[in-house]
N, CA, C and O atoms as a MOPAC input file, in Angstrom:
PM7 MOZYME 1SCF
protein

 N      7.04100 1   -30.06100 1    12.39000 1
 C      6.35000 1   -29.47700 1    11.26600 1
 C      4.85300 1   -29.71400 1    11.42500 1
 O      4.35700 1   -30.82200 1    11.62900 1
 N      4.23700 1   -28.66600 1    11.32300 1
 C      2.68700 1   -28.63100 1    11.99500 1
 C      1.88000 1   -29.04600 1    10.15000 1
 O      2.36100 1   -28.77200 1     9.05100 1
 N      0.56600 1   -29.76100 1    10.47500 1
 C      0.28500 1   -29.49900 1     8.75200 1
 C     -1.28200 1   -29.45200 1     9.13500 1
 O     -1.82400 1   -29.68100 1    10.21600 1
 N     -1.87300 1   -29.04900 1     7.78700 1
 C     -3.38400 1   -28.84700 1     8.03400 1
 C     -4.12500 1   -29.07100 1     6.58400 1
 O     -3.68500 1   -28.61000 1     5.53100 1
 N     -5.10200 1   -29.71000 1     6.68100 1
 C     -5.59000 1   -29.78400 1     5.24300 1
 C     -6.92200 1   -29.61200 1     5.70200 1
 O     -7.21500 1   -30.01800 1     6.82600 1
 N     -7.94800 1   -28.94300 1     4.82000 1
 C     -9.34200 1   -28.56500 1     4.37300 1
 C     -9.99600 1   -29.25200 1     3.61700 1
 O     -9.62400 1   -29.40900 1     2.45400 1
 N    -11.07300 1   -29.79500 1     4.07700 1
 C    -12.01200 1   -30.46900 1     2.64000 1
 C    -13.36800 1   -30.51100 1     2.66900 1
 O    -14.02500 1   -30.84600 1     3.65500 1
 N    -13.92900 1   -30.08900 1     1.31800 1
 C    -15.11400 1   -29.96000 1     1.65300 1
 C    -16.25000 1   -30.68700 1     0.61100 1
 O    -16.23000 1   -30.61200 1    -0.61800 1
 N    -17.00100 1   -31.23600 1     1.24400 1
 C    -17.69300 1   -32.10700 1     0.44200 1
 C    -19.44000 1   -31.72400 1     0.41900 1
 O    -20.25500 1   -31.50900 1     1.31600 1
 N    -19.50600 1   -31.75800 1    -0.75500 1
 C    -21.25600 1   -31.35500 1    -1.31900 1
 C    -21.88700 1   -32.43800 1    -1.27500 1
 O    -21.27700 1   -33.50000 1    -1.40000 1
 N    -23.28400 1   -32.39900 1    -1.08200 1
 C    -24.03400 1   -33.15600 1    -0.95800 1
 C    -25.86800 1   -32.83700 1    -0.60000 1
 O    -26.31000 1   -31.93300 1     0.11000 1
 N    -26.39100 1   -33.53300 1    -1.09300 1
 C    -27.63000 1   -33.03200 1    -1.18500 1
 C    -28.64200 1   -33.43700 1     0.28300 1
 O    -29.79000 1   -33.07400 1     0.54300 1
 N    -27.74400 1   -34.27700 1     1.02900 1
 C    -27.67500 1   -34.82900 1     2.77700 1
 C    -26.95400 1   -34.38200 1     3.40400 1
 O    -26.64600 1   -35.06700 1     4.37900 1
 N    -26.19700 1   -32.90200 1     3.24700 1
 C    -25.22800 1   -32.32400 1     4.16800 1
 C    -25.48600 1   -32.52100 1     5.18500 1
 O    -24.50200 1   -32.80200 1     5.87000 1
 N    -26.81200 1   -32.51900 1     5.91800 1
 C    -27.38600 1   -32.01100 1     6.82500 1
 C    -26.98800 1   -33.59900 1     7.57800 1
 O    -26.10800 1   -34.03100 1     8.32300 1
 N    -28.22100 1   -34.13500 1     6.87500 1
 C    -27.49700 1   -35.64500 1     7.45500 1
 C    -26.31400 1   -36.18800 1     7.84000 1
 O    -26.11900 1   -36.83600 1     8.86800 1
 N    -25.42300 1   -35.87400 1     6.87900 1
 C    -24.62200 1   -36.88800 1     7.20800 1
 C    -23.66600 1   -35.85400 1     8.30800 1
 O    -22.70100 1   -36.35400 1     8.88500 1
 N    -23.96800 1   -34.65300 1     8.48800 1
 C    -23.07700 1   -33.49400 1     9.70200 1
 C    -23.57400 1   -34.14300 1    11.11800 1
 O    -23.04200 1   -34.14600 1    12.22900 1
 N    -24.57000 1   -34.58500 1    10.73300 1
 C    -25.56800 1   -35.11600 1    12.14100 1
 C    -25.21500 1   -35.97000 1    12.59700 1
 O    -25.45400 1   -36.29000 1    13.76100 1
 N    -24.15700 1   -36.93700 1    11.34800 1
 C    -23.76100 1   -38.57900 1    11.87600 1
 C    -22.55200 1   -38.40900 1    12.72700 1
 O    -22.26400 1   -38.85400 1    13.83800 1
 N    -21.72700 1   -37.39000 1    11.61700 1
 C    -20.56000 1   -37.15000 1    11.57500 1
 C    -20.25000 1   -36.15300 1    13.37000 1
 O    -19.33100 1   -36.25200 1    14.18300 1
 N    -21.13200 1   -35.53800 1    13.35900 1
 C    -20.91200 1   -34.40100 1    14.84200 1
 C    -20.37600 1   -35.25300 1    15.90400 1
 O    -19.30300 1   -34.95700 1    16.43000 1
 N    -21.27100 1   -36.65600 1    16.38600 1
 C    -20.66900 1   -37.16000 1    17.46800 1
 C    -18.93800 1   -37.79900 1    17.79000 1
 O    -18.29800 1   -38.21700 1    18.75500 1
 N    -18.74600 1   -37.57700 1    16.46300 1
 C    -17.14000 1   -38.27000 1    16.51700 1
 C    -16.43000 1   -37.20100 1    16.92300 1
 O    -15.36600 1   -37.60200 1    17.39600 1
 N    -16.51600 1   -36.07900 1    16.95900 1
 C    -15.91800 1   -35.27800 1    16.99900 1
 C    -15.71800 1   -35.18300 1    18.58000 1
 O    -15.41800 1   -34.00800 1    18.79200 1
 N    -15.73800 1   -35.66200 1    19.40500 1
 C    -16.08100 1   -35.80200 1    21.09900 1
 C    -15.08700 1   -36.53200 1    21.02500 1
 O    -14.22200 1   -36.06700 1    21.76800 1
 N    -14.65700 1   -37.66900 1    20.38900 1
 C    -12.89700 1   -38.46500 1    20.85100 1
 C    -11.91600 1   -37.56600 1    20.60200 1
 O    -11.94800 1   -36.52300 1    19.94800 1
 N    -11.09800 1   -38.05700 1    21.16000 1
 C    -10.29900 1   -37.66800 1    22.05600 1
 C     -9.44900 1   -38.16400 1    20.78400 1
 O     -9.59700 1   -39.31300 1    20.36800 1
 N     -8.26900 1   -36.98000 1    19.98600 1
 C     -7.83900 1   -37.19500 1    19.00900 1
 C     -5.82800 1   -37.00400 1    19.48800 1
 O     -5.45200 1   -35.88100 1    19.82600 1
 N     -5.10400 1   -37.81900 1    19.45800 1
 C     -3.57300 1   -37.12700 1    20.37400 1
 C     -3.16800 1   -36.59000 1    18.86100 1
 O     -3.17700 1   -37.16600 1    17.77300 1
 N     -2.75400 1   -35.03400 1    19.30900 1
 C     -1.41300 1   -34.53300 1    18.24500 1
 C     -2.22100 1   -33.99300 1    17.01400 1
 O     -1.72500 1   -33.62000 1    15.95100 1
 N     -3.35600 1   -34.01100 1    17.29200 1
 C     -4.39200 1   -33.49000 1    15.87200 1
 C     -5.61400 1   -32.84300 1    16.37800 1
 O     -5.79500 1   -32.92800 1    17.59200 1
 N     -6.37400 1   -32.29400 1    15.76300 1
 C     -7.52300 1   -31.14600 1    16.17900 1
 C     -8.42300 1   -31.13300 1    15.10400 1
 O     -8.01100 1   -30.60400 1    14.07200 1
 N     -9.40100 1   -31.53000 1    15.10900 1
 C    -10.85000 1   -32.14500 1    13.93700 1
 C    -11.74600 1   -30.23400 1    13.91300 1
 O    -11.24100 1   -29.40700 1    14.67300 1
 N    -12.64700 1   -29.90200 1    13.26500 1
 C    -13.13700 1   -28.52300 1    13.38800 1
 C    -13.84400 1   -29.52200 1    12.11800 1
 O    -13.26000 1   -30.30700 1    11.37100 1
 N    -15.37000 1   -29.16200 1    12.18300 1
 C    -16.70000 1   -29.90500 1    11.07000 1
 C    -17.95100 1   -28.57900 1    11.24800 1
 O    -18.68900 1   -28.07300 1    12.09300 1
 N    -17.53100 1   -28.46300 1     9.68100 1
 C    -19.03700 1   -27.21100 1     9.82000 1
 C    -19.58900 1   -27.47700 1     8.64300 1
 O    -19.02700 1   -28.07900 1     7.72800 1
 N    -21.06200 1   -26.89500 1     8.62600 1
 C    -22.14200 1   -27.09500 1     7.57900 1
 C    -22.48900 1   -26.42000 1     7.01900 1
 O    -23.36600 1   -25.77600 1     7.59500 1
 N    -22.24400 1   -26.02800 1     5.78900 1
 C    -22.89300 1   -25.25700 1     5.07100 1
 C    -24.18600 1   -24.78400 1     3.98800 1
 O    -25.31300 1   -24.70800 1     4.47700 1
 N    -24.06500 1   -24.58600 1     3.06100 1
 C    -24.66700 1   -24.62000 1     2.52500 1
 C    -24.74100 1   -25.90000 1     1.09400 1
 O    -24.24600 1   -25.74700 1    -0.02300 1
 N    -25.55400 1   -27.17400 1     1.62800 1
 C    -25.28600 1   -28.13200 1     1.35500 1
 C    -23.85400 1   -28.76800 1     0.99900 1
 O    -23.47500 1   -29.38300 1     0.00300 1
 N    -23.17100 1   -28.37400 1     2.23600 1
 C    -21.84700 1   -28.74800 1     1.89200 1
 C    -21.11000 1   -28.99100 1     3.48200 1
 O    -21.40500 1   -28.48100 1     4.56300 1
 N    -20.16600 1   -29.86800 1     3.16200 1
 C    -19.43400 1   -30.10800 1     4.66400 1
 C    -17.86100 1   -30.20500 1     4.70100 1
 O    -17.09200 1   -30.88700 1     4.02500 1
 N    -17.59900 1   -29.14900 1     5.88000 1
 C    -15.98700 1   -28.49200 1     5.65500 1
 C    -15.78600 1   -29.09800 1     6.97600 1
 O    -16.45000 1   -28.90500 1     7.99500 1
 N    -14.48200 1   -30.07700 1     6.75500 1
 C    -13.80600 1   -30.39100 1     7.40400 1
 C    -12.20800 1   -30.27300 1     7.66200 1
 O    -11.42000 1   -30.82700 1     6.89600 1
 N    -11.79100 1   -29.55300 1     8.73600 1
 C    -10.76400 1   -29.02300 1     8.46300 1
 C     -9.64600 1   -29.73600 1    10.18800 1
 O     -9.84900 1   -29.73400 1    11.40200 1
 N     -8.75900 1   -30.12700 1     9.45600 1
 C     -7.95200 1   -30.90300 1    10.43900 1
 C     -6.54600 1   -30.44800 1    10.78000 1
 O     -5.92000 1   -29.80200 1     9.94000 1
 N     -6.04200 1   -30.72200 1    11.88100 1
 C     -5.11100 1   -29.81600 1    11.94400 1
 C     -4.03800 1   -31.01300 1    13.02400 1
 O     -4.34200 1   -31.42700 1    14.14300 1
 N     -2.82400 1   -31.32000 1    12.26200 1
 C     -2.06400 1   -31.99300 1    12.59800 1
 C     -0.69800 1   -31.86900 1    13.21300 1
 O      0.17900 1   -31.76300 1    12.35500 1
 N     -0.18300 1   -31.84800 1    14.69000 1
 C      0.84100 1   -31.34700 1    14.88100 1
 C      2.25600 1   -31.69300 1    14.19100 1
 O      3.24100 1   -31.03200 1    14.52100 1
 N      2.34300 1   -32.49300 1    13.44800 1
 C      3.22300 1   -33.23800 1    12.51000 1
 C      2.27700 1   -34.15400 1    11.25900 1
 O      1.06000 1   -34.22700 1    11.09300 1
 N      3.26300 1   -34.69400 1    10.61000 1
 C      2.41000 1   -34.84000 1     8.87700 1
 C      1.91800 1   -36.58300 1     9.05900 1
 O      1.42800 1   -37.21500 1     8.12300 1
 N      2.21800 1   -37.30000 1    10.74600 1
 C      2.21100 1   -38.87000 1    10.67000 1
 C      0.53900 1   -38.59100 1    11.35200 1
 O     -0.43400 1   -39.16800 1    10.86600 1
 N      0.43200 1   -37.72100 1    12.41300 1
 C     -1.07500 1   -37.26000 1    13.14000 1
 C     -1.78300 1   -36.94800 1    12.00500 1
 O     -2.86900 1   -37.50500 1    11.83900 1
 N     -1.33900 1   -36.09500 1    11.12000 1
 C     -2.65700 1   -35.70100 1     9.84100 1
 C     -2.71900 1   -36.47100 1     8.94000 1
 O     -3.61900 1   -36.21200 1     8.14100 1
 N     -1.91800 1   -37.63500 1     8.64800 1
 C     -2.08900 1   -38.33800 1     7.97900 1
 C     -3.15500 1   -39.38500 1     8.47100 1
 O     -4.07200 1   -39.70500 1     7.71400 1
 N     -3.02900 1   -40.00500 1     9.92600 1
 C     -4.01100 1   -40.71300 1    10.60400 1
 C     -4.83200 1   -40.04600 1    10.97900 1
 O     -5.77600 1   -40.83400 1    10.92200 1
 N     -5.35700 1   -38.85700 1    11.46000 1
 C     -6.45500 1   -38.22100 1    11.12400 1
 C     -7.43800 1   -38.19700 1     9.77600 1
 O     -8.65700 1   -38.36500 1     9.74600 1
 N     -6.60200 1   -37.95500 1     8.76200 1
 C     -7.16800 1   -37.76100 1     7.45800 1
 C     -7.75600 1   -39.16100 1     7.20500 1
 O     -8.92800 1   -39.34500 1     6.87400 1
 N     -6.98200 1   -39.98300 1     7.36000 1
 C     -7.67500 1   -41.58300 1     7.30000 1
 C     -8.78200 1   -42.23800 1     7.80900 1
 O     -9.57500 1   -43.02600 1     7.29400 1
 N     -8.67600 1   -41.70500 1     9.05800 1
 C     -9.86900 1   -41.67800 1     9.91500 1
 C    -10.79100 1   -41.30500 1     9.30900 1
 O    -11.77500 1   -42.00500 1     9.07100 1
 N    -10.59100 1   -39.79000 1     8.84400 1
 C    -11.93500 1   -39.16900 1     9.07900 1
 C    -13.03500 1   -39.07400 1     7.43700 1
 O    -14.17600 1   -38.75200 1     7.10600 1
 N    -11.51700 1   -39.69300 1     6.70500 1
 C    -12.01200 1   -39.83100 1     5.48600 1
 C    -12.74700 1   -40.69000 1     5.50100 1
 O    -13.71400 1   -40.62200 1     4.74200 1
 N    -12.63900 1   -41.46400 1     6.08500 1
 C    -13.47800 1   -43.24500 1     6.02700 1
 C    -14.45000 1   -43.15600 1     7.25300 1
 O    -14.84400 1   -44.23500 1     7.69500 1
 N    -14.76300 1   -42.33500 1     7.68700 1
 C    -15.88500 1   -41.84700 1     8.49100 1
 C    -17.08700 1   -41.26000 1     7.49300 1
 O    -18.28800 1   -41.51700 1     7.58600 1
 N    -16.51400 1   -40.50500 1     6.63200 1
 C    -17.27600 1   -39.77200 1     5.41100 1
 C    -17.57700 1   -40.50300 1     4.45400 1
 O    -18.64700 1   -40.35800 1     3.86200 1
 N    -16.70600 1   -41.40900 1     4.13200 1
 C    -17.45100 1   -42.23500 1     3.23300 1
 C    -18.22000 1   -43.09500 1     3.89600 1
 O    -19.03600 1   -43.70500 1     3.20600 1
 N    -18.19800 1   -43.29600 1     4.92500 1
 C    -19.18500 1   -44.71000 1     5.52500 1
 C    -20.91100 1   -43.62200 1     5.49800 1
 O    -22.03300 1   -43.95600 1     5.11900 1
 N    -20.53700 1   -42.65000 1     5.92300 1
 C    -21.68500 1   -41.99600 1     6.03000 1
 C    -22.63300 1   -41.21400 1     4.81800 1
 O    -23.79100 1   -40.80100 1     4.86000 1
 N    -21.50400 1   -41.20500 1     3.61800 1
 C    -22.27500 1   -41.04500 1     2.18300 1
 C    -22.74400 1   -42.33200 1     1.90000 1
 O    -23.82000 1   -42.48600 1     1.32200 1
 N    -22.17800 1   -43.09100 1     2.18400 1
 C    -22.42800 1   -44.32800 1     1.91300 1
 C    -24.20000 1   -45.18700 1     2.45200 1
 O    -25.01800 1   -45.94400 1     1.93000 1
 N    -24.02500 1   -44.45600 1     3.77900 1
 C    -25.16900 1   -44.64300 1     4.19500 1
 C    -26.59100 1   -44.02600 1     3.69000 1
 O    -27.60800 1   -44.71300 1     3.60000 1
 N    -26.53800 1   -42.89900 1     3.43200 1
 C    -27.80900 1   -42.12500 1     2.87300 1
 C    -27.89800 1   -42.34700 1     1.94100 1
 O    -29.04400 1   -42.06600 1     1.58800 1
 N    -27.03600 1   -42.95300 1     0.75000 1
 C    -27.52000 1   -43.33200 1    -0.32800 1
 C    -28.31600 1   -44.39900 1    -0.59100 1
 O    -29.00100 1   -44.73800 1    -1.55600 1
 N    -27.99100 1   -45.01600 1     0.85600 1
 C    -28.99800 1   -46.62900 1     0.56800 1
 C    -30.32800 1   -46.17000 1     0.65400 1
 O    -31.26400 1   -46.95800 1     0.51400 1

């Protein structure tokens, strides 16, 4: 069972924090597939899991990648 979830987060540092966020996207992810785009002050991240245990550890990942990095520009 393949699964995929979308999320997209606003912010008035889109820009920034796409900038932090871009280089992760270069590991090497097994059984899952990362896709990060920028919009208009906003950042869509869309993951794609060949089963629901990969998108679940993806999503974990990458969630706590995003918060470390809102986290950061706010200081």
């Amino acid at each position: 069972m393949k699964g995929c979830a979308e999320l997209v987060f606003v912010s008035n540092h889109a820009q920034e924090i796409y900038l932090a966020l871009a280089p992760e996207l270069d590991d090497e992810l097994h059984r899952s597939n990362v896709m990060l785009g920028l919009e208009d002050g906003s950042i869509r991240l869309k993951i794609r899991g060949e089963d629901t245990v990969s998108l679940r550890a993806a999503l974990n990942t990458w969630i706590r990648l995003v918060k470390i990095a809102f986290e950061m520009v706010s200081l």
